[in-house]
C-alpha positions in Angstrom: 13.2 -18.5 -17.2 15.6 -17.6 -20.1 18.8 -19.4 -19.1 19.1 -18.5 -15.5 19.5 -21.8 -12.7 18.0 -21.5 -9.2 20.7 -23.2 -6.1 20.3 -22.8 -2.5 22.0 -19.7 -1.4 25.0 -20.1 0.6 26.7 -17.6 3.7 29.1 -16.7 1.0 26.2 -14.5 -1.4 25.8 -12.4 0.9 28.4 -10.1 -0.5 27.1 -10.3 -4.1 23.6 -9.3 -2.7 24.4 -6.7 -0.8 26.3 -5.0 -3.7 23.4 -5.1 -5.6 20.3 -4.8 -3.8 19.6 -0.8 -2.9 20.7 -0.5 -6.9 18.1 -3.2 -7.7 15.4 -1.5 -5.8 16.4 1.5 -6.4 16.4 3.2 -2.7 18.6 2.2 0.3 17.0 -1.5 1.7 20.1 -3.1 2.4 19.5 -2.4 6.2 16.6 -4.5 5.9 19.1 -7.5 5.3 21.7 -8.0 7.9 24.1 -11.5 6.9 22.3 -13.1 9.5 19.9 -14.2 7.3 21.9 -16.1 5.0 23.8 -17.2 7.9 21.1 -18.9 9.1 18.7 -19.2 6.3 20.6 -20.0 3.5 18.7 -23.3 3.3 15.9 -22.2 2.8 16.8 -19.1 0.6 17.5 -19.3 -3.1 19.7 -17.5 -5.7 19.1 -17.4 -9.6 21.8 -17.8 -11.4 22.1 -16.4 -15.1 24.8 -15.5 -17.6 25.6 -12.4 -16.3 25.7 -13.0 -12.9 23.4 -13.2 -9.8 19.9 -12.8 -11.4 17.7 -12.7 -8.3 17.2 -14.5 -5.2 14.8 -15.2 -2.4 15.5 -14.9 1.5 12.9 -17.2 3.5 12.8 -19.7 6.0 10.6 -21.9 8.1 8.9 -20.4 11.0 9.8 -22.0 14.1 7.6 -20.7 16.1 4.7 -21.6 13.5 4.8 -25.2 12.2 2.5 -24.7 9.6 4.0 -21.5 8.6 6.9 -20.3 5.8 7.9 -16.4 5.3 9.5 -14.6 2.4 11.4 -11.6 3.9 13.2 -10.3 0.6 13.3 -10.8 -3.4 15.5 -9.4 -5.0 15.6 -9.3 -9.3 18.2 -7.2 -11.7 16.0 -4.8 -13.9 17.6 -6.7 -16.4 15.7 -10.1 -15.7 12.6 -8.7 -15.0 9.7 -9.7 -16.4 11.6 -13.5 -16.9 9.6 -15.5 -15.0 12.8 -15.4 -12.6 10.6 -14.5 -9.7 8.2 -16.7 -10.2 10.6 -19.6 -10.4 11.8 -18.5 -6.6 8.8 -18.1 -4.9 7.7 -21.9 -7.1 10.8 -23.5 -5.6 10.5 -21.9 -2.4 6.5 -23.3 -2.4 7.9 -26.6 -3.1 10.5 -26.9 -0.1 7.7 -25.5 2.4 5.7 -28.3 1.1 8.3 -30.8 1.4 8.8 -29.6 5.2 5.0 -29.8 6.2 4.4 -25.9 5.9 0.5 -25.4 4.6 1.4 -21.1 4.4 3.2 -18.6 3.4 3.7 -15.6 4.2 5.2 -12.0 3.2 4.9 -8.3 4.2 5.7 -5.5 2.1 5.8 -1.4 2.3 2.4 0.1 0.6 4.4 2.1 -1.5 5.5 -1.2 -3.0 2.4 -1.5 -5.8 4.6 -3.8 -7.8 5.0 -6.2 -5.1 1.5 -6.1 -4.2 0.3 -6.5 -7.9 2.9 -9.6 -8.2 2.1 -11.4 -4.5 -1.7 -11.5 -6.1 -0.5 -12.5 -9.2 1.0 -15.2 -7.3 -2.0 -16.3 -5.4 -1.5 -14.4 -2.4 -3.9 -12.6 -0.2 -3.4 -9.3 0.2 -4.2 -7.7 3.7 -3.7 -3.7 4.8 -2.0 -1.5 5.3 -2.2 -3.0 8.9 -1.6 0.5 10.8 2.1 0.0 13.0 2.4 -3.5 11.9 6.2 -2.6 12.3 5.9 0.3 14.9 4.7 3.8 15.4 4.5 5.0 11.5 5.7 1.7 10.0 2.2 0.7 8.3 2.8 -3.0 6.1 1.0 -4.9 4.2 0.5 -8.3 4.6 0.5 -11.5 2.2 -1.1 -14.8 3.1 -0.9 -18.1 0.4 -2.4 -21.5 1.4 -0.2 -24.0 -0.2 
């Protein structure tokens, strides 16, 4: 993972992430991350740390509605780490601490526009489901990843 360092994320990144994150993916997504998540998930959301910064990081949590269940809402990676492995590390860390809580699944959605996502979640040993038609509304087609753990 070329010298970067994952940590739990803390309330306080969410300022760093949200500087960065419509540059990272390169079209405005920042709406699609209120603080509320680190507010309230920052325990079970990472951040990868590297020598220039923020490198990435990972916004998920437990379900509570689905005991078995974990979700990955956002990833974000600079262009500049990609291809590091720096993805892979959060989603392997966040794998662990579902483990370590009982949770047997994860799961993610993403836009089908998003081939690089898709290509990666497979890569990753996701399933790869859709596009389930209004998964998010009228219009709002997603597709859906599923990973036994």
């Amino acid at each position: 993972m070329n010298g970067h360092a994952l940590r739990p994320a803390a309330p306080a990144d969410y300022d760093a992430i949200a500087a960065v994150v419509d540059e990272w993916w390169g079209r405005p997504i920042l709406g699609s991350l209120p603080r509320l998540y680190l507010d309230h998930f920052h325990r079970t959301s990472l951040v990868a740390d590297g020598p220039d910064g923020m490198a990435g990081f990972l916004i998920g949590f437990l379900s509570p509605s689905a005991a078995d269940e974990a979700y990955i809402h956002f990833v974000g990676v600079s262009p500049g780490a990609r291809g590091g492995g720096v993805a892979r590390a959060l989603y392997e860390r966040f794998f662990a601490l579902a483990r370590d809580h009982d949770r047997h699944v994860v799961k993610a959605i993403t836009s089908p526009v998003n081939e690089a996502s898709i290509a990666f979640h497979r890569r990753m040993g996701f399933t790869v489901a859709g596009p389930v038609p209004d998964y998010n509304g009228p219009g709002a087609d997603l597709v859906t990843f599923e990973r036994p753990l």
